[in-house]
C-alpha angles and dihedrals in degrees: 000000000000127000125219118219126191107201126204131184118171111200128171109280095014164013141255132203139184136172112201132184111209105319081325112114112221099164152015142166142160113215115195133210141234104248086206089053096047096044090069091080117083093205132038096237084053085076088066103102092031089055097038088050092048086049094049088053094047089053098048093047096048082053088256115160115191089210088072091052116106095188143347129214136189144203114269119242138198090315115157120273111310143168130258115271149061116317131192113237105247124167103266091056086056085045101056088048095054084057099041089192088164087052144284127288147164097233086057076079094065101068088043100051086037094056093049100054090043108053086050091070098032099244133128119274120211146188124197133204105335137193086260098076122125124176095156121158104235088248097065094048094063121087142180090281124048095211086070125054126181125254149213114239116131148127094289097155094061095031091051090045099050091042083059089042091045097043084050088059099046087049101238137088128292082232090059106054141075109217132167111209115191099199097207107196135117079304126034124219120181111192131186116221126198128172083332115313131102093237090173136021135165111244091250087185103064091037103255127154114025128011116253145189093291104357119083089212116205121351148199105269115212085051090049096055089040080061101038094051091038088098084226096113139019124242089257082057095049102048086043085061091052091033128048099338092052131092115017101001095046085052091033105022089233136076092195108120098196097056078045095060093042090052087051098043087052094053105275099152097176095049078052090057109047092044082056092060092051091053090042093060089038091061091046088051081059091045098052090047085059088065092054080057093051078238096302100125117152098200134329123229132216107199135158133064091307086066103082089065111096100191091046081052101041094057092048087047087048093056097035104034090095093069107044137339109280121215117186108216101192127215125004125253102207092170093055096043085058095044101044084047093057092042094058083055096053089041092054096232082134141348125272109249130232130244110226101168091222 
């Protein structure tokens, strides 16, 4: 039997959609918002009607019915802490959505929307690997000050799925491995992976680890709350700096990766080189990573939209290539990865999970 998936991913300006049979792909868009439009909510989970009606219309003018559907899944949004897996959208889940108490994002929007359009039709409603995942050994949680821990917030959809990709290709089991997958996108995630949990991760979000193309990463300290307490800046300004204004495009005043490359393929030596720090910190973050597996890593990955840049992945390689082949496996593929999760659950390769909220 096949099984037919109806695949939704909010993000912040749009969002994506993919109907799938079985692992067959039979249809895919990316509607896109009016920022105007999406400006007039106050709060994330505000957009709700306004995006489920954009993806009803999507459907009926690609020819879609929802009574065909077997099953929808969503991306996951800032739940509390969960293992990794597939999950069945409950209330509680929608609930703690609606109230985003670990902050607002787009993709809270994708168990909501998910969950609509599911219980209309009577079928089962699905997440899969959010962001939310933490599977973080306790000793990586603790830091210098007791009053902050470390948590767990990171591109788990894309890492889960390419440690599957990647164990495929070694010919043994994800639970048998110990991988380390640097996600390189506008933010950059390193997780160590071992036997199949993710036991450390920088926090992506806040900008921690590595610089990126719009995040500082992590800073010197006594420099950042002189600056912090100079009276010079407010807090919005402060956490733009470390979030969305930081890394490349604070140095190059853009994150785009491709205007990046063709700078530096036309002679720009200072956007090289800034794109060679961030490499450079990328690799220690690697490095660093090695030491949580005691130096038995099986192979490190480079995925994400930096990854189709050879030169951005041939200086990490260069760095990192003494401790464990390195295989770059460019882009990310969120919808299949949902699809491909919900479909696991109604093929009964393993059980959907369920939220407790705990």
């Amino acid at each position: 039997m096949s099984f037919r998936i109806l695949a939704i991913n909010p993000g912040s300006t749009s969002t994506k959609i993919a109907l799938y049979d079985g692992r067959d792909e039979r249809f895919r868009t990316n509607v896109r918002h009016d920022v105007a439009e999406l400006a007039r909510y106050k709060h994330i989970i505000d957009q709700f009607d306004f995006r489920l009606n954009a993806v009803m219309t999507a459907l009926a003018e690609n020819g879609i019915d929802t009574k065909t559907l077997s099953a929808v899944v969503g991306r996951g949004g800032m739940l509390k802490p969960i293992e990794s897996g597939t999950f069945l959208v409950n209330d509680l889940m929608v609930d703690d959505m609606k109230k985003a108490e670990r902050g607002e994002h787009a993709s809270n929007l994708g168990a909501v929307i998910s969950k609509s359009i599911a219980d209309h039709h009577g079928i089962p409603a699905f997440i899969v690997d959010p962001v939310a995942v933490d599977e973080m050994e306790d000793i990586a949680r603790y830091t210098g000050m007791p009053e902050i821990r470390r948590v767990s917030l990171f591109h788990a959809l894309n890492q889960k799925a390419i440690a599957r990709k990647a164990a495929e290709d070694l010919g043994k089991p994800y639970e048998s491995l110990n991988l380390i997958i640097a996600h390189l996108g506008g933010g950059i995630s390193v997780g160590v992976h071992c036997k199949g949990r993710v036991v450390d991760v920088n926090n992506a979000l806040d900008g921690d680890g590595p610089m990126s193309p719009e995040r500082s990463g992590s800073v010197p300290l006594g420099p950042l709350y002189k600056m912090v307490f100079s009276g010079k800046y407010t807090l919005e300004e402060i956490k733009r700096k470390n979030y969305g204004n930081g890394g490349l495009a604070a140095y190059l005043g853009t994150n785009d990766g491709n205007v990046i490359r063709k700078r530096i393929e036309e002679g720009d030596a200072f956007a090289a080189f800034i794109q060679d720090v961030m490499c450079y910190q990328i690799a220690k973050e690697i490095g660093a990573a090695a030491t949580v597996l005691e130096g038995r890593v099986d192979l490190i990955v480079l995925t994400g939209g930096l990854a189709h840049d050879t030169r951005v992945t041939g200086a990490i390689e260069r760095r990192v290539r003494f401790i464990a082949d390195v295989r770059p496996y460019p882009g990310e593929d969120e919808m299949e990865a949902l699809a491909y999760g919900a479909l696991r659950v109604l093929d009964n390769e393993t059980e959907a999970k369920t939220y407790g909220g705990h």
